[in-house]
C-alpha positions as CSV (number, residue, x, y, z in Angstrom):
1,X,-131.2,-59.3,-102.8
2,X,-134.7,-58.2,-104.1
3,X,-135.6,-56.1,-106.9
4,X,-138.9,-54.7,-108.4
5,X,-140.5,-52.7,-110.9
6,X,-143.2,-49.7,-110.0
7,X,-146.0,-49.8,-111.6
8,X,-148.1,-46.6,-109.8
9,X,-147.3,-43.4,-109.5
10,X,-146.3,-43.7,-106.1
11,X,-145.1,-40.5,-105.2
12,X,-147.9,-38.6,-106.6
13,X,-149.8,-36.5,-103.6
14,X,-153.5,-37.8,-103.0
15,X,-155.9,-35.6,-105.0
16,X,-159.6,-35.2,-103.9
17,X,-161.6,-34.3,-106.6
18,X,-163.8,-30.7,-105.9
19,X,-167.5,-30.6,-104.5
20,X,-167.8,-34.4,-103.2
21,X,-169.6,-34.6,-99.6
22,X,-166.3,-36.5,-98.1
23,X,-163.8,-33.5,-99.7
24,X,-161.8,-32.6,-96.8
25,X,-161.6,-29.0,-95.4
26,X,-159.3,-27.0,-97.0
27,X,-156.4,-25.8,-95.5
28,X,-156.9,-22.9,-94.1
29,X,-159.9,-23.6,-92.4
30,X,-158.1,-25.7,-90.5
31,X,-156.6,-25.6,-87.2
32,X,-153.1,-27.8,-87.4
33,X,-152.4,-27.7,-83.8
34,X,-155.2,-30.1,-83.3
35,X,-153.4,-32.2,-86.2
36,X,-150.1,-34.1,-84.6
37,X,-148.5,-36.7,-86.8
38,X,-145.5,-39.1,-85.8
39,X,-143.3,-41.6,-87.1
40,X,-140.7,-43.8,-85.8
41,X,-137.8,-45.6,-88.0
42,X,-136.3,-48.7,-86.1
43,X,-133.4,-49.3,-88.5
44,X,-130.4,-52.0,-88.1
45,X,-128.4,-49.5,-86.5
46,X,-130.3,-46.2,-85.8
47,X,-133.6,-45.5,-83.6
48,X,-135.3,-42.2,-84.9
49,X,-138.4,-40.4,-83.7
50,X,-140.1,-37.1,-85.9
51,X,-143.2,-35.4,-84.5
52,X,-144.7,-32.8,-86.8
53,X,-147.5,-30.6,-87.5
54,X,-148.6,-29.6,-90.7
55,X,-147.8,-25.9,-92.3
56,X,-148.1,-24.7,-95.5
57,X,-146.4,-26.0,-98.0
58,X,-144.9,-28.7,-95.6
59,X,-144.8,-29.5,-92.0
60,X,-142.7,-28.2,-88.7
61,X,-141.3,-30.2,-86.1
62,X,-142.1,-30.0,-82.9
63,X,-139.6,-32.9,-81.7
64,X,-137.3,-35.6,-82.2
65,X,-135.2,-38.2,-80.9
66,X,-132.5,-40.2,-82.0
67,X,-130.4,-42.7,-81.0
68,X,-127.9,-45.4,-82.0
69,X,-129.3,-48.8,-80.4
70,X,-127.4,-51.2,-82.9
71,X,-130.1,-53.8,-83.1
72,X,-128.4,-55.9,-85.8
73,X,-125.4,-56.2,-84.0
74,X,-123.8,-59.9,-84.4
75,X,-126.9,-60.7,-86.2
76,X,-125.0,-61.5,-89.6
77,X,-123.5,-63.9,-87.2
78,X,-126.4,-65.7,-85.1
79,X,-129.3,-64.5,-87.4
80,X,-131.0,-63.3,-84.0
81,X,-131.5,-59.8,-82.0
82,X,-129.4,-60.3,-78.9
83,X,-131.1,-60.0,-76.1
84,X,-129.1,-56.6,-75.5
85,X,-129.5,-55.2,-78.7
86,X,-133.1,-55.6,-78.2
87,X,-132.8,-53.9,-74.4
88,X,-131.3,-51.1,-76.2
89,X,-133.8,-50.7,-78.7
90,X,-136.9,-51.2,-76.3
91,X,-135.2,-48.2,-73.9
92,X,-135.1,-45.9,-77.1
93,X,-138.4,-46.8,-78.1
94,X,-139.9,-46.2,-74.6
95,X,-138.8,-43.0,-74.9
96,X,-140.3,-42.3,-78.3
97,X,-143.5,-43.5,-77.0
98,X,-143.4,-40.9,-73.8
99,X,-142.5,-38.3,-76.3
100,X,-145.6,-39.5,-78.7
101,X,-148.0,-40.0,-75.4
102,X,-146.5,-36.0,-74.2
103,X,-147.1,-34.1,-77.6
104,X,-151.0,-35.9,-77.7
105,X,-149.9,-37.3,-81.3
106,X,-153.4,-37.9,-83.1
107,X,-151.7,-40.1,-85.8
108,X,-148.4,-42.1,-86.8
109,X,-146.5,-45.0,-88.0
110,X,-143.5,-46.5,-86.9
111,X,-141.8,-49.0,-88.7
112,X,-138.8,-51.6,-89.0
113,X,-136.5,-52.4,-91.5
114,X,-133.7,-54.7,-92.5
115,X,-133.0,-56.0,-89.1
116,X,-136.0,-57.2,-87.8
117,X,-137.2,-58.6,-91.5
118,X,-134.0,-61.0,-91.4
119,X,-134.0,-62.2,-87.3
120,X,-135.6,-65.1,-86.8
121,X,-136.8,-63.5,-83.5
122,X,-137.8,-60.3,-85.1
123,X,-141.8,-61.0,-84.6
124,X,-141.1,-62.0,-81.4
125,X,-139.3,-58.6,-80.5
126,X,-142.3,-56.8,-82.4
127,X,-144.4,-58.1,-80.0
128,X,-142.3,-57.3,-77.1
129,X,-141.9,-53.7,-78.3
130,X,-146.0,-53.6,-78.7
131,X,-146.1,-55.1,-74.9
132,X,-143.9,-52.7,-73.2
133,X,-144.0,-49.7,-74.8
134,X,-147.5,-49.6,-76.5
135,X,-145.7,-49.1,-80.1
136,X,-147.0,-51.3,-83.1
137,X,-143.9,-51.9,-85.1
138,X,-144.3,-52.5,-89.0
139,X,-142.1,-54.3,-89.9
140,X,-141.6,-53.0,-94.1
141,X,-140.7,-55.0,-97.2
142,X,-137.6,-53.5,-99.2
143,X,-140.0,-51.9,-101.7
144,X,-142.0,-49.6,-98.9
145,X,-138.9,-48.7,-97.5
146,X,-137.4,-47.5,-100.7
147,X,-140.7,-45.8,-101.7
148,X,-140.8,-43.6,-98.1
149,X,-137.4,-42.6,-98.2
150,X,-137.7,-41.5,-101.8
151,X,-140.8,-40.0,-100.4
152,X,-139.1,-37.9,-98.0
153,X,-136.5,-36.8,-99.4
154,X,-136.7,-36.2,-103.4
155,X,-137.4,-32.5,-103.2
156,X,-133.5,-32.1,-102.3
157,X,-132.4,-33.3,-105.9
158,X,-130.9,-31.5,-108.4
159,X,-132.8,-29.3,-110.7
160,X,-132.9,-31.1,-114.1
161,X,-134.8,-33.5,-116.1
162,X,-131.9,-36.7,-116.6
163,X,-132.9,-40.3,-114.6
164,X,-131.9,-39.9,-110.8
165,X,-130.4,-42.3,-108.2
166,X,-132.1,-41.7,-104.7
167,X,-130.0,-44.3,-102.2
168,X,-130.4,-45.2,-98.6
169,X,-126.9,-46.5,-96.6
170,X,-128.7,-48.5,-93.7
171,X,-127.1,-50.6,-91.0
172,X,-128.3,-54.3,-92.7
173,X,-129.2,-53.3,-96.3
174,X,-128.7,-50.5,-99.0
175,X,-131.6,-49.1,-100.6
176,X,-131.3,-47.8,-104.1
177,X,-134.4,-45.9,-106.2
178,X,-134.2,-44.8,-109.7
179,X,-136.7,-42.1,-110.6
180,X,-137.3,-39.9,-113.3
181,X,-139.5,-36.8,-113.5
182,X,-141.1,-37.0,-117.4
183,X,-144.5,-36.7,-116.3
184,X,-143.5,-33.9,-113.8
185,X,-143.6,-35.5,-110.5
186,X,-141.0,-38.2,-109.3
187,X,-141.8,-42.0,-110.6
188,X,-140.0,-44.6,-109.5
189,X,-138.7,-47.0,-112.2
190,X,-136.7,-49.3,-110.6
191,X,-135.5,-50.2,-107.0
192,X,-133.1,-52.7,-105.3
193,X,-132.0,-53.7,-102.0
194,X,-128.9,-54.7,-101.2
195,X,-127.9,-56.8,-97.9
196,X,-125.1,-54.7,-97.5
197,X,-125.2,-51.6,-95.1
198,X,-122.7,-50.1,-92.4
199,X,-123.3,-52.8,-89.7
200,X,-123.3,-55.7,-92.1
201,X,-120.6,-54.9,-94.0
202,X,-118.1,-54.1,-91.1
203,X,-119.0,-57.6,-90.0
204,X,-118.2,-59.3,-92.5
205,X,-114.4,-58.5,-92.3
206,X,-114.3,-58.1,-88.8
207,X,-112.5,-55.5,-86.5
208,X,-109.1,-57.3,-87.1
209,X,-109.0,-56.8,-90.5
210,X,-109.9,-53.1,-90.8
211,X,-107.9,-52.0,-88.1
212,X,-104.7,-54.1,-88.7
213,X,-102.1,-53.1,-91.2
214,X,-103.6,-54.0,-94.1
215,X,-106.9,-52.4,-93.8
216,X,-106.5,-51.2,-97.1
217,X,-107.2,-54.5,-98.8
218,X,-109.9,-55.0,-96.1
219,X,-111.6,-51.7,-97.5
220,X,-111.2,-53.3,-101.4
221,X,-112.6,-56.1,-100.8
222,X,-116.1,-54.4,-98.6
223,X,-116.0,-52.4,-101.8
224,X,-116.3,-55.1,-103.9
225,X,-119.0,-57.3,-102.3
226,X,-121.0,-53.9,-102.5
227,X,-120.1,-53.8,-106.0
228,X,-121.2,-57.0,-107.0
229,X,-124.3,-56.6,-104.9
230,X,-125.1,-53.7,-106.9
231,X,-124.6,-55.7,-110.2
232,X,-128.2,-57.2,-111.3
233,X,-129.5,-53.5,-110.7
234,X,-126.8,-51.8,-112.7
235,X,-127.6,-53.6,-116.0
236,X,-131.2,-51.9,-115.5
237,X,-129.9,-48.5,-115.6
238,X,-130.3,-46.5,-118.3
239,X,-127.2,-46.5,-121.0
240,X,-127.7,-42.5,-121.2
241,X,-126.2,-41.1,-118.5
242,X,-126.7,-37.3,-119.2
243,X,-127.9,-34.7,-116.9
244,X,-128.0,-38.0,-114.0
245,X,-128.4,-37.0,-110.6
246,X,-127.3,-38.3,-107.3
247,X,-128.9,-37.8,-103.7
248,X,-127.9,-40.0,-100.9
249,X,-130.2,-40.2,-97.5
250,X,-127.8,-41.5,-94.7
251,X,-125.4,-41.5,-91.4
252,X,-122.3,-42.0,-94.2
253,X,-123.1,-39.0,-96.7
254,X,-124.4,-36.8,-93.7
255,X,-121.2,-37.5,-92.0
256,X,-118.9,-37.4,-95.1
257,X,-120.6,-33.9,-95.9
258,X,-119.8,-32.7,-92.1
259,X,-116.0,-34.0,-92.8
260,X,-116.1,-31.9,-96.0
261,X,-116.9,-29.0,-95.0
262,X,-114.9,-29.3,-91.8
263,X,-117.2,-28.7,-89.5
264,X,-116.8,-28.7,-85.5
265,X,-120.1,-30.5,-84.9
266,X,-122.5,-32.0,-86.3
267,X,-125.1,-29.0,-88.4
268,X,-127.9,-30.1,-90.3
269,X,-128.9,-26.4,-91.3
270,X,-125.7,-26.9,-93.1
271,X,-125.7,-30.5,-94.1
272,X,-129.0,-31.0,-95.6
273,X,-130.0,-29.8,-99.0
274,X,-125.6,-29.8,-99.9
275,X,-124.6,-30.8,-103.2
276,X,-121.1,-32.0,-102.8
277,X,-118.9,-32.8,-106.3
278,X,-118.2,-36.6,-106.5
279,X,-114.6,-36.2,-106.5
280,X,-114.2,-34.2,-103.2
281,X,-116.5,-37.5,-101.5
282,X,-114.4,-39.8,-103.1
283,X,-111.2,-37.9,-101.5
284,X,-112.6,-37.5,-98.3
285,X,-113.4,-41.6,-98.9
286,X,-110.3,-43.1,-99.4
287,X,-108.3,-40.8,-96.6
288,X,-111.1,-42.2,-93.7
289,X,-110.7,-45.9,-95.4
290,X,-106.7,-45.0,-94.6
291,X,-107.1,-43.9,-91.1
292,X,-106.9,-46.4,-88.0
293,X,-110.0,-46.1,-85.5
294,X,-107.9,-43.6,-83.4
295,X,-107.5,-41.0,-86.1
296,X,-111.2,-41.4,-87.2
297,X,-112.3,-40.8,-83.6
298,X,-110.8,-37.7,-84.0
299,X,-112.3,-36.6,-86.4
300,X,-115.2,-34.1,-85.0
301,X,-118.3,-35.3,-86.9
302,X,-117.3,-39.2,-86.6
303,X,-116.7,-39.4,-83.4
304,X,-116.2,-42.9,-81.3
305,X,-119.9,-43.5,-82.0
306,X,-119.6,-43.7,-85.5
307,X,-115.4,-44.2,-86.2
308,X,-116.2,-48.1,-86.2
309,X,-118.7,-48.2,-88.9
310,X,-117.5,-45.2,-91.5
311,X,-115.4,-47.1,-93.3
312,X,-118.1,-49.7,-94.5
313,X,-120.2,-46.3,-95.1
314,X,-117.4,-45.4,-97.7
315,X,-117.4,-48.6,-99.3
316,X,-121.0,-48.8,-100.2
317,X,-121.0,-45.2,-101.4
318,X,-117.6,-45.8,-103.7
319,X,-119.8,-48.4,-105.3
320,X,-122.6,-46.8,-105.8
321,X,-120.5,-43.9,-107.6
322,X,-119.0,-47.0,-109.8
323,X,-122.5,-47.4,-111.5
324,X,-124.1,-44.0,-111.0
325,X,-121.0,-41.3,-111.9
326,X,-123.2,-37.9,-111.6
327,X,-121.0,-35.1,-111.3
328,X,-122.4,-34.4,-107.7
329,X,-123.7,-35.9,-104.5
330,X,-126.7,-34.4,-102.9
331,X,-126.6,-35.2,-99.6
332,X,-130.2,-35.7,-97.4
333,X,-130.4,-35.3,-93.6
334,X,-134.3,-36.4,-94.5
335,X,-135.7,-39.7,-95.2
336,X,-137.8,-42.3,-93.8
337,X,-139.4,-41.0,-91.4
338,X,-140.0,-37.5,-93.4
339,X,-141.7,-40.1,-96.2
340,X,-144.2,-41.6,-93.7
341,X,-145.1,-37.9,-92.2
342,X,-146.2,-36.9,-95.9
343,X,-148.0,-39.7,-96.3
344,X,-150.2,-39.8,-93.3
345,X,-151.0,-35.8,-93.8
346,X,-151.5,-36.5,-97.3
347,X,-154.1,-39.3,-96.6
348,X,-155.4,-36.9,-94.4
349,X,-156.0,-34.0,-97.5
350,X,-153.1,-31.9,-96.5
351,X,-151.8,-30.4,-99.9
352,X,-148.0,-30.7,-98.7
């Protein structure tokens, strides 16, 4: 587990000061369709690919591409990529470069998290990424990773002026911010990584356990590993817990939302920027950690692809909501890769 302590204001929006020969052009005398910005986030268990342009106010997409590669598969196990876990995530990665080379991207960043920091081969399959599909992977500490997807999604928060708890569910590690807003803009106070996420987490009990009879006590027990995981940063939380707000960036509260509002497929127009009440997630929770894998295929917006790893997703989050009760969840379809888009157009004078 790692832990830190901002000290900069770093989610303030780069500010050049007036009159200076290197100010940039303003905005409207500018031209964004010669501006393309990218960004690729390699996580344990996701591929993701965002290609924007800037727009006032904000940017527009122009394409994407995701795809579940499950690159920490069995690593909790070997403390290696497998050789196919790292096909998989080469293919994807190929295609996000194509996309990249197709759309003339003048700038981006793509970067890896909790999988490749913990292989002992993950250098090795950053430089076999960099060979065969021309993509420079940078591969992020804890604290970048927290500070991007705060980045990229804050502005879906509650109005209000209480602490918040911004939180990531990955596929190796869980990502938790705490921000607050005193001096307007969000400023992050206090973040933590757990080595816990989705992937992790289901293989540490194994598919045995939470598809046998007593999954149930398999389900208690991923809860509390998450729980104690979560325990150092708990005791730096503030003791006031008014006005506190909640917004989770991830698969599991993108999915849990879908299941909520019973939808057919999968809607992000519908998913992202949803405040859910905490007690309709933790319903929806403990009737998935119930079901066998069967009955959670079934479910439209899990799916086979997902029915597997959902459960862990609940877990994490019933943990989370141990330590942060806010009366709602806000749930993010925005993160990452959102968080490295603002910055490059913000190093670039975009006011965004």
């Amino acid at each position: 587990m790692a832990q830190g302590v901002a000290s900069a204001p770093a989610l303030q929006q780069a500010h050049v000061a007036k009159g200076g020969p290197s100010e940039p052009r303003p905005l409207w005398k500018r031209d964004p369709q010669r501006h393309t910005y990218g960004a690729i986030d390699l996580g344990t268990n996701n591929c993701r690919l965002l290609i924007a342009r800037p727009s006032d106010g904000g940017f527009t997409v122009i394409d994407a591409f995701s795809r579940i590669v499950r690159l920490g598969e069995g690593l909790s196990r070997s403390g290696e990529l497998s050789k196919e876990a790292m096909d998989r995530a080469v293919a994807a990665l190929g295609i996000c470069g194509e996309k990249l080379r197709r759309r003339n991207v003048s700038l981006s960043r793509s970067v890896a998290t909790e999988a490749c920091r913990r292989a002992a081969n993950g250098r090795e399959f950053a430089d076999r990424v960099r060979d065969q599909t021309g993509i420079v992977l940078d591969i992020i500490e804890p604290a970048e990773e927290a500070r991007l997807a705060v980045l990229g999604c804050h502005k879906l928060l509650e109005p209000g002026d209480g602490p918040a708890l911004i939180f990531d569910i990955g596929g190796g590690s869980t990502e938790l911010v705490l921000i607050d807003q005193e001096q307007g803009s969000p400023q992050i106070r206090a973040w933590w990584s757990a080595p816990w996420g989705v992937v992790s987490l289901t293989e540490s009990e194994g598919k045995e356990a939470l598809e046998g009879p007593d999954r149930l006590l398999a389900y208690k027990r991923m809860r509390e590993r998450a729980r104690r995981a979560f325990a150092n940063f708990a005791s730096m939380l503030p003791e006031k817990r008014e006005g506190i707000r909640l917004l989770g960036t991830s698969g599991t509260v993108t999915t849990l939302a879908s299941v909520h509002l019973a939808l057919p497929s999968y809607d992000r127009r519908a998913v992202d920027g949803l405040h859910v009440p905490i007690e309709a997630m933790q319903k929806i929770s403990t009737m998935i950690a119930t079901m066998d894998y069967d009955e959670r295929s079934g479910l439209p917006c899990i799916g086979a692809e997902r029915a597997d790893l959902v459960v862990a997703g609940c877990a994490i989050l019933e943990a989370i909501i141990e330590i942060w009760p806010a009366r709602n969840l806000g749930i993010a379809d925005r993160g990452i890769r959102e968080g490295i888009l603002r910055a490059l157009m913000a190093r670039d004078g975009w006011q965004l």
